[in-house]
DOZA-911986 format. One record per atom (N, C-alpha, C): residue in one letter; x, y, z. Coordinates in steps of 0.1 Angstrom, whole numbers, padded with zeros to 4 digits, always signed. Layout:
<pts>
aXYZ
...
</pts>
This chain:
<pts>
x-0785+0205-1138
x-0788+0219-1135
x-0803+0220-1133
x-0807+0224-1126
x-0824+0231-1118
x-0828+0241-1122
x-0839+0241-1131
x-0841+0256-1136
x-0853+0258-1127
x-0851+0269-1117
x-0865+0274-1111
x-0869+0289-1115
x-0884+0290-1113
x-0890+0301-1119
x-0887+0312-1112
x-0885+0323-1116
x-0887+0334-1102
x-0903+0333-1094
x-0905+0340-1083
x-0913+0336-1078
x-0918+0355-1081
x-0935+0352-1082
x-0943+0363-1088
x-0947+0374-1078
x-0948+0382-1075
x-0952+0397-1065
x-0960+0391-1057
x-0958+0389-1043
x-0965+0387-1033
x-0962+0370-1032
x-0956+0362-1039
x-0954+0351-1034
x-0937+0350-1028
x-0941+0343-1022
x-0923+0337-1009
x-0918+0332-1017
x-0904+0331-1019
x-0895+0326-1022
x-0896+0310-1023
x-0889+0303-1032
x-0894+0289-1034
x-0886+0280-1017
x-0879+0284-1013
x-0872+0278-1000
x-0882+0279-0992
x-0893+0294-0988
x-0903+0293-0976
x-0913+0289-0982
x-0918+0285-0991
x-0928+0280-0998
x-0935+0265-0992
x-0943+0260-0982
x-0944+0253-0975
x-0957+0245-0979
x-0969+0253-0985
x-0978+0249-0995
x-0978+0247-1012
x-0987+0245-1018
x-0984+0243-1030
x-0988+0259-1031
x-0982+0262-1046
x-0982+0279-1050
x-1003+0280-1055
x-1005+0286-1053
x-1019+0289-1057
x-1018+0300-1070
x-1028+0304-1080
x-1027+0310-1092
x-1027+0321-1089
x-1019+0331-1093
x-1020+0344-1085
x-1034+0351-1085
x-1031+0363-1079
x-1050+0367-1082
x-1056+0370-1091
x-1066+0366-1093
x-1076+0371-1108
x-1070+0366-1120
x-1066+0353-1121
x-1061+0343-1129
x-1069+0330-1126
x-1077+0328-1133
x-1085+0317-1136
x-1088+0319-1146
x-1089+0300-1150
x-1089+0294-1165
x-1104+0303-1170
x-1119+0308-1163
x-1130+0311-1171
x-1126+0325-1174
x-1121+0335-1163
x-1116+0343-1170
x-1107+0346-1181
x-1093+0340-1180
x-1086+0341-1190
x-1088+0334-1203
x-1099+0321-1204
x-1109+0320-1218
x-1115+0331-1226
x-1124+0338-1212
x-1131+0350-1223
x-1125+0364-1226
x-1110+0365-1217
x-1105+0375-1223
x-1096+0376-1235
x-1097+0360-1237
x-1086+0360-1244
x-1089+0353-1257
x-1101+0348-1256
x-1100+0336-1269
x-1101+0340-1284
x-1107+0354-1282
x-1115+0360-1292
x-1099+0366-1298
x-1093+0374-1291
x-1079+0380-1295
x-1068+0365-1302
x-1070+0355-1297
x-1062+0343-1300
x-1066+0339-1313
x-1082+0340-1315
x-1086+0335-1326
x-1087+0344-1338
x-1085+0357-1333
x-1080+0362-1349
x-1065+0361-1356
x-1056+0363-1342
x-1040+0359-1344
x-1044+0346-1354
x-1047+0336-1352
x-1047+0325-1358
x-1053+0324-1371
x-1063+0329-1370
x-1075+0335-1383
x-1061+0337-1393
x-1056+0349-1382
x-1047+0356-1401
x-1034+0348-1404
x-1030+0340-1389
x-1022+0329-1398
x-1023+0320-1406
x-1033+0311-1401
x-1042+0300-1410
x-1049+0303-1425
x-1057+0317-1422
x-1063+0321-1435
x-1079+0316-1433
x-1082+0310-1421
x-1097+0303-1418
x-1101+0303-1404
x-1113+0309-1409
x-1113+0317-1391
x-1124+0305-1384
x-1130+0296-1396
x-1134+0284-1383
x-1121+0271-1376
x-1112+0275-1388
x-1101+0259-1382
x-1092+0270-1366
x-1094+0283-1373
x-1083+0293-1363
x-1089+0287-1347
x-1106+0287-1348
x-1117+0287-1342
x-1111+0271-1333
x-1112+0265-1339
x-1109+0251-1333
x-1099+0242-1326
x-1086+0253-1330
x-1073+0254-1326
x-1070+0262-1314
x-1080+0273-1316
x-1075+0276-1299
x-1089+0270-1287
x-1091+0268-1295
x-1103+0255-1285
x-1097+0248-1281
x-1089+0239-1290
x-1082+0225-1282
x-1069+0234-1277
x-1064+0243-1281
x-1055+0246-1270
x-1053+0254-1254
x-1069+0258-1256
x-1077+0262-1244
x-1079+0246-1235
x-1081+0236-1243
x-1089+0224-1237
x-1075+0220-1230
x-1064+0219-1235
x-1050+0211-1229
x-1045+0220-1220
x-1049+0237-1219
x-1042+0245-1209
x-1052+0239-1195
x-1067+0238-1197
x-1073+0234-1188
x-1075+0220-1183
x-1069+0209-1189
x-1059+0197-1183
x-1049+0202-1174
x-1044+0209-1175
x-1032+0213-1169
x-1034+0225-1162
x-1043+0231-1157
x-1046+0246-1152
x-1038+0244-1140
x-1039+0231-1131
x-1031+0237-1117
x-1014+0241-1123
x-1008+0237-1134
x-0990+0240-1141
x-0991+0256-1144
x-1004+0251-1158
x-1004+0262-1163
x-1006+0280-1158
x-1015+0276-1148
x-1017+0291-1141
x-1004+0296-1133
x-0997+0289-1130
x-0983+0293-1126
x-0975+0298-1131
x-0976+0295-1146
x-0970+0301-1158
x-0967+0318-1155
x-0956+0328-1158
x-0953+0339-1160
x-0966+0343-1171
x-0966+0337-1181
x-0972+0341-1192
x-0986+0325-1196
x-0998+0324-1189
x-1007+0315-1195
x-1009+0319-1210
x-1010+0330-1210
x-1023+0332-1225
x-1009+0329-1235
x-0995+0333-1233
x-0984+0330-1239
x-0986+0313-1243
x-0984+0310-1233
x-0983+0292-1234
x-1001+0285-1242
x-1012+0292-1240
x-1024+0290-1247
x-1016+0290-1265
x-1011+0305-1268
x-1007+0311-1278
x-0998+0296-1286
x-0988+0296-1280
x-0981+0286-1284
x-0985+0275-1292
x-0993+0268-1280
x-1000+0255-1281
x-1006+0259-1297
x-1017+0266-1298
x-1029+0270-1308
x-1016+0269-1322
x-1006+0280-1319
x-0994+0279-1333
x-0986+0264-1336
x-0988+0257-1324
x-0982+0245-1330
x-0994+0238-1334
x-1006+0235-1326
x-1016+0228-1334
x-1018+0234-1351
x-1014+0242-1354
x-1018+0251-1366
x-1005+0244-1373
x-0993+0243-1369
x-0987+0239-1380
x-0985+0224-1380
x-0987+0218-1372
x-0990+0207-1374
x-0997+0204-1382
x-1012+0208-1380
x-1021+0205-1390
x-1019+0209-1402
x-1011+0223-1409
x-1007+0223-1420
x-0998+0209-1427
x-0983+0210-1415
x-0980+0197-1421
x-0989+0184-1427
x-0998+0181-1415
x-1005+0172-1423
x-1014+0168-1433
x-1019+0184-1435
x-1027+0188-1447
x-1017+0187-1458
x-0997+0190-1457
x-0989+0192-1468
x-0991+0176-1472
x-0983+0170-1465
x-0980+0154-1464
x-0996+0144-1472
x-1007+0149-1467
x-1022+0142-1473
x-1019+0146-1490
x-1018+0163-1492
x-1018+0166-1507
x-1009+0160-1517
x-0995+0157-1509
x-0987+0153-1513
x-0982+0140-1517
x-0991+0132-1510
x-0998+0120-1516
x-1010+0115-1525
x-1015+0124-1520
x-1025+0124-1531
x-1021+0126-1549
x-1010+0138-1546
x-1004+0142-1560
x-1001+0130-1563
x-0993+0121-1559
x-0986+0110-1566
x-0995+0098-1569
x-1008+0099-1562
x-1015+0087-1566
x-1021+0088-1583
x-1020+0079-1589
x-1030+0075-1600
x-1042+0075-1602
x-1047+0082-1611
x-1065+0086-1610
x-1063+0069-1616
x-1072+0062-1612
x-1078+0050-1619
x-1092+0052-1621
x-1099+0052-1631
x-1112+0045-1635
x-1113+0034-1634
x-1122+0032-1628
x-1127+0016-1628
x-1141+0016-1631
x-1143+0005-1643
x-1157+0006-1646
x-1168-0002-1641
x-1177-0001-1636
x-1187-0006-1634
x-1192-0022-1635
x-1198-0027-1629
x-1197-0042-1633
x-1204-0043-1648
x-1198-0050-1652
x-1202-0057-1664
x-1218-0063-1664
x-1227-0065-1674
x-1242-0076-1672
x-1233-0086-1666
x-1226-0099-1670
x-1217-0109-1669
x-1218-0108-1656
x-1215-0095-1646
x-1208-0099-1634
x-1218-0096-1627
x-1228-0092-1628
x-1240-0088-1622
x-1249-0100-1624
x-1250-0112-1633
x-1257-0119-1632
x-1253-0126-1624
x-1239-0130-1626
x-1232-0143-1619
x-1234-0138-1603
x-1232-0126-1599
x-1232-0122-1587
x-1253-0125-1580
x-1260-0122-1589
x-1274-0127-1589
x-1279-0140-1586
x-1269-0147-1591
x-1268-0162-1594
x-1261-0167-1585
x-1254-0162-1580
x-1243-0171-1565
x-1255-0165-1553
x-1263-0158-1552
x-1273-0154-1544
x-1283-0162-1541
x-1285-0168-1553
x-1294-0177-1552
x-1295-0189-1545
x-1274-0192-1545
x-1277-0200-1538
x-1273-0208-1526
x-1278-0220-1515
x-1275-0224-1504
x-1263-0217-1499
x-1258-0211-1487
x-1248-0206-1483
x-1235-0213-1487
x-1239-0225-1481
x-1223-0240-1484
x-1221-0239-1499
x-1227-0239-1506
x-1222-0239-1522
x-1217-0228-1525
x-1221-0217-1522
x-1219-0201-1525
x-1202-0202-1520
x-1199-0207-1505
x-1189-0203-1497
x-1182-0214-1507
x-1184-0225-1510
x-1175-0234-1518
x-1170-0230-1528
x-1182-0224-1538
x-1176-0218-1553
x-1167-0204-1548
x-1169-0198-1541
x-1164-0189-1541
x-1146-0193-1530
x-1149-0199-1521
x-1137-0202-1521
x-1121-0208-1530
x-1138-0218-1540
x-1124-0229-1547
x-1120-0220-1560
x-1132-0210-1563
x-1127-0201-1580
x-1121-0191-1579
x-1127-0181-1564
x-1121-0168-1564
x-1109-0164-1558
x-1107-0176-1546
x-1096-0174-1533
x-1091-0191-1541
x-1088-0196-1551
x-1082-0211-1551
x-1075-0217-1542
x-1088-0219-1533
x-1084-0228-1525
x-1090-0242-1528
x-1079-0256-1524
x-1082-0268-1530
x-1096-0270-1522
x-1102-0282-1531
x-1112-0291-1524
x-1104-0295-1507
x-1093-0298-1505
x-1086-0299-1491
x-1089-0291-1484
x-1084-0278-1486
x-1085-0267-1481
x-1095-0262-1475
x-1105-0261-1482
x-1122-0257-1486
x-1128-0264-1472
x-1121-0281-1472
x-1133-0289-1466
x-1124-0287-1447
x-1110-0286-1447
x-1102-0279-1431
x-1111-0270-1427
x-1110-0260-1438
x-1121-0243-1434
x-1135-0248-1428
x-1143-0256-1437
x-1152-0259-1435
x-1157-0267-1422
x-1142-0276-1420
x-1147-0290-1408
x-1158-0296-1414
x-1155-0302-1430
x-1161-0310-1434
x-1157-0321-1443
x-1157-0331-1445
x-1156-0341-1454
x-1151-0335-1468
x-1138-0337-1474
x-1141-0332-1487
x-1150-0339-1501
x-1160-0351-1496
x-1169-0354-1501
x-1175-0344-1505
x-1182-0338-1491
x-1192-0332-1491
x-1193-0316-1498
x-1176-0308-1502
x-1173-0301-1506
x-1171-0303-1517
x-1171-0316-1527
x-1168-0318-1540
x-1182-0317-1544
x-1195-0324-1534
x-1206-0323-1536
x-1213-0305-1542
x-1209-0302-1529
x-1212-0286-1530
x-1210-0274-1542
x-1198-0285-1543
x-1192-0276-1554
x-1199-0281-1567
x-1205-0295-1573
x-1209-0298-1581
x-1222-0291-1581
x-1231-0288-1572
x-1245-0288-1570
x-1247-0274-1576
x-1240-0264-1564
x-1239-0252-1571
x-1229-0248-1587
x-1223-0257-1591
x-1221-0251-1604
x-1226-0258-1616
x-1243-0271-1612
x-1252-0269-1617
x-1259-0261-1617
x-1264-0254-1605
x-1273-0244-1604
x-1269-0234-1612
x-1258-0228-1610
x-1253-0214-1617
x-1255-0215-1636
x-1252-0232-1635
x-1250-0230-1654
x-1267-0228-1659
x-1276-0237-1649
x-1291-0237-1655
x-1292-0219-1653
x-1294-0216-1640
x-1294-0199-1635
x-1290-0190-1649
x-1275-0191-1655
x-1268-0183-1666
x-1275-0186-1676
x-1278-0196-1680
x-1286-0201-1697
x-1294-0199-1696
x-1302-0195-1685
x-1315-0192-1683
x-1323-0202-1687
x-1326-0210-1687
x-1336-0225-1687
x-1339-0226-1672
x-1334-0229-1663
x-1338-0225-1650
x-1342-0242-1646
x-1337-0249-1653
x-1341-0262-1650
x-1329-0270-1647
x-1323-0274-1636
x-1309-0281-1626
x-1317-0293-1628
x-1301-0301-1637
x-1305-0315-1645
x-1293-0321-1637
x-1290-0327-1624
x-1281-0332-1618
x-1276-0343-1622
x-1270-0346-1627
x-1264-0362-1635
x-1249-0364-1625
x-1256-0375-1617
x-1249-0382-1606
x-1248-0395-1609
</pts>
C-alpha cells in the first residue's frame, strides 16, 4: 500500500506534478529557525527541567531538519516534525542519563590507597634503569613471562635476557639498600 500526502493549496495534484514539489511559500529553514526555536525551547525547558540541555536539543533537532530541508519543508507540519525530533532527543537522553545512574548505583565505591614508600622506591629504581633490564624485570615479575618468552618478544638470545635480568636485579637490590654500590659476581 502507497501512502501519499495530499497535495498543499496551490500545488497540482501528485499525477501532474512533472517537477520536483518546491517548499511552499514563505517556508524556509532561516525563517522557520527564528520563528520557532525560542517557542521549541521553552516546550522543552519545561519538559527537561533545564533550559541549557532544552537549548541544545532543539539545536540538533533544527541541525537534522536542515539535513533534510529539501523532505522536511514538504512536511504538512515542519515545526511539528522539528518538535518531535527535540522530544525524542530529550528522552533518549533521559534514558541514557537513567541507564548511566543506574550503573553507577550498582558499582562499588572502592578506595584504593596510594602507593606505598615500597612501591614508590621500587618504581624509582626500575627508572634508573637501562630500558632492556627495566622491560625484562618487568616482563619476567609483573607479566610472568619465561626467560623464553621474554627473549621471542624481545628477538633476543635468551642469554642475553638471563643477562638482563641478572644485571638489573643487581642494580635494584644495591638502588633498595641504599649502598648504591652494584657488586656483579659473575
Amino acid at each position: 500500500m502507497m501512502v501519499t500526502r495530499k497535495p498543499r493549496l496551490g500545488e497540482p495534484p501528485p499525477d501532474e506534478a512533472t517537477e520536483p514539489v518546491e517548499p511552499a511559500e514563505g517556508i524556509d529553514f532561516d525563517g522557520l529557525y527564528h520563528t520557532h526555536f525560542r517557542s521549541l525551547t521553552l516546550q522543552l525547558a519545561a519538559y527537561c527541567g533545564d533550559l541549557a540541555q532544552a537549548q541544545d536539543l532543539v539545536q540538533e533537532a533544527f541541525c537534522r531538519a536542515y539535513a533534510r530541508w529539501s523532505r522536511v519543508s514538504r512536511y504538512d507540519d515542519p515545526v511539528g516534525w522539528v518538535r518531535r525530533v527535540a522530544w525524542n532527543l530529550a528522552t533518549s537522553r533521559w534514558r541514557r542519563m537513567r541507564t548511566a545512574q543506574s550503573w553507577l548505583r550498582r558499582q562499588r565505591q572502592e578506595h584504593v590507597a596510594g602507593p606505598g614508600p615500597d612501591r614508590v622506591a621500587l618504581t624509582a629504581a626500575l627508572a634508573q634503569l637501562p630500558p632492556a633490564q627495566r622491560r625484562a624485570l618487568v616482563l619476567h615479575y609483573l607479566a610472568d613471562l619465561s626467560v623464553t618468552q621474554i627473549a621471542e618478544q624481545e628477538k633476543v638470545p635468551t642469554g642475553t635476557v638471563k643477562s638482563w635480568l641478572h644485571r638489573g636485579r643487581v642494580t635494584l637490590a644495591a638502588q633498595l639498600t641504599g649502598t648504591g654500590e652494584v657488586h656483579d659476581h659473575e
